[in-house]
C-alpha positions as CSV (number, residue, x, y, z in Angstrom):
1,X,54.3,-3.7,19.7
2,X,53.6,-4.3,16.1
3,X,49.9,-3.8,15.1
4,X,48.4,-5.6,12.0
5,X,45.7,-4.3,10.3
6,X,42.7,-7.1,9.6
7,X,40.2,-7.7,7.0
8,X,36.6,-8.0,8.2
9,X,33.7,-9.4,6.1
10,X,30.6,-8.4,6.9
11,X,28.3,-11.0,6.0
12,X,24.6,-10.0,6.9
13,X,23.3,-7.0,7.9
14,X,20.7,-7.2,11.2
15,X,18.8,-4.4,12.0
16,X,19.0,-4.1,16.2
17,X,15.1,-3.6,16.4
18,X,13.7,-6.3,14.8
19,X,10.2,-5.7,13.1
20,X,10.3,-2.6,11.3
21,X,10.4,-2.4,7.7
22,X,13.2,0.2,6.5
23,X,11.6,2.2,4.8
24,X,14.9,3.9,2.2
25,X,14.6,4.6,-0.9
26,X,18.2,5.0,-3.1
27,X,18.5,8.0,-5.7
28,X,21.0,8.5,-8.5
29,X,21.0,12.7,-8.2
30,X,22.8,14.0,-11.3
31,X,25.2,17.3,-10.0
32,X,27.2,19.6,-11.9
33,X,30.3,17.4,-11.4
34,X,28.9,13.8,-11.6
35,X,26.0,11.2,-10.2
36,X,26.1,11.2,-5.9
37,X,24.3,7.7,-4.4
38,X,22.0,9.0,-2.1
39,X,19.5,7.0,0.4
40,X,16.4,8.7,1.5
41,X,15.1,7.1,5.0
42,X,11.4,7.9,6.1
43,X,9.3,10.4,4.2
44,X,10.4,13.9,2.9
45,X,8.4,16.8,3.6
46,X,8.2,20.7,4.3
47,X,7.2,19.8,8.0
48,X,10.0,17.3,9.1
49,X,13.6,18.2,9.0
50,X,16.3,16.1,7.4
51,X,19.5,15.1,9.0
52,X,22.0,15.5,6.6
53,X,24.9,12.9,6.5
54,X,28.0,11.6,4.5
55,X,30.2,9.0,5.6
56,X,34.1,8.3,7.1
57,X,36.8,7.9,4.6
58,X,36.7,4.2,3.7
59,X,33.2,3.4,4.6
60,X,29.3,4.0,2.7
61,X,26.5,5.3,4.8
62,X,25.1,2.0,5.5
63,X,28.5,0.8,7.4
64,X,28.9,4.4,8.8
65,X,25.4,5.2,10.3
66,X,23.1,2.5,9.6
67,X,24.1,1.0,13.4
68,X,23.3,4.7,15.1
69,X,19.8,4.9,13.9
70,X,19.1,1.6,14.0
71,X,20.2,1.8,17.8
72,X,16.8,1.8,19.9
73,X,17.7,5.0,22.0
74,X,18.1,6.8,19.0
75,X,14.3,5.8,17.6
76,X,12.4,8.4,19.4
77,X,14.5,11.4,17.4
78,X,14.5,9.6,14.1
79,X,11.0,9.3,14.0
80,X,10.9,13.1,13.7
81,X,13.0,13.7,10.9
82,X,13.9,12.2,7.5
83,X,17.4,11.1,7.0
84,X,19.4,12.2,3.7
85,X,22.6,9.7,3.8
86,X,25.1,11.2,0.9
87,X,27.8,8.2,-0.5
88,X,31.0,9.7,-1.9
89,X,31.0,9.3,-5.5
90,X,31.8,5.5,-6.4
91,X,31.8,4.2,-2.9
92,X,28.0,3.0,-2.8
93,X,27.5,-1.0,-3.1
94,X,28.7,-2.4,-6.5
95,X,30.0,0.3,-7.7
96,X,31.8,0.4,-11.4
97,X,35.7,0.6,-11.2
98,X,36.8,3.5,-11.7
99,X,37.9,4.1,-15.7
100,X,42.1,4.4,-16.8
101,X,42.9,8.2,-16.3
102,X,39.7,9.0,-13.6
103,X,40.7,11.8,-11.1
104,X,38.8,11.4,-8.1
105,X,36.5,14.6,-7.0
106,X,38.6,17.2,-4.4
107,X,36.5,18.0,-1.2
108,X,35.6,21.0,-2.4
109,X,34.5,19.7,-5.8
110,X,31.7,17.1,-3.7
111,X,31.0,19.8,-1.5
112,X,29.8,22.0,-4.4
113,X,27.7,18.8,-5.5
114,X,25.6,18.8,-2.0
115,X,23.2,22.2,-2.9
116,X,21.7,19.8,-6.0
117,X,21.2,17.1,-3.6
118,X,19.1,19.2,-0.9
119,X,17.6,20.9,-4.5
120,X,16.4,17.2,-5.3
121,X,14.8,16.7,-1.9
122,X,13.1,19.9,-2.0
């Protein structure tokens, strides 16, 4: 059995409960080792925790969680916290090619970028 790996255009995103306004706001957050896409969903304060996330290999954090707290189930826990979604460095929509020579961040390089992100939030 041969399997063939297909491209798949996503051409509009729907949000599965239809009426609320999304309420994100995207952040540029300058680290020690480069600028991190970040989206902030609801409202960030000392009272509400924040559900930390960063995407699959191949994917942003719209594509990668945008569907699970969308999904109407999940609404009740949302509400409760504010969601921090972290991009890998250049894989945010339209980002820039990457420049002749660019060596692309180890994991423990973006790891070391997270603390500035929560320092942003704070």
């Amino acid at each position: 059995m041969t399997t063939e790996m297909q491209e798949i255009t996503i051409t509009e995103d729907k949000p599965l409960l239809t009426g609320q306004a999304d309420s994100s706001k995207e952040h540029s957050v300058e680290t020690p080792h480069g600028v991190l896409h970040v989206t902030l969903h609801g409202t960030r304060n000392s009272r509400r925790p924040a559900i930390l996330t960063f995407h699959d290999v191949g994917l942003d954090s719209k594509s990668c969680f945008l569907p699970l707290f969308k999904f109407e189930e999940m609404q009740e826990i949302v509400k409760n916290f504010t969601l921090i979604h972290i991009d890998a460095p250049g894989q945010e929509d339209g980002a820039p090619i990457y420049p002749a020579g660019y060596q692309y961040p180890s994991m423990e390089t973006i790891a070391e970028m997270i603390p500035a992100v929560l320092q942003f939030f704070k």
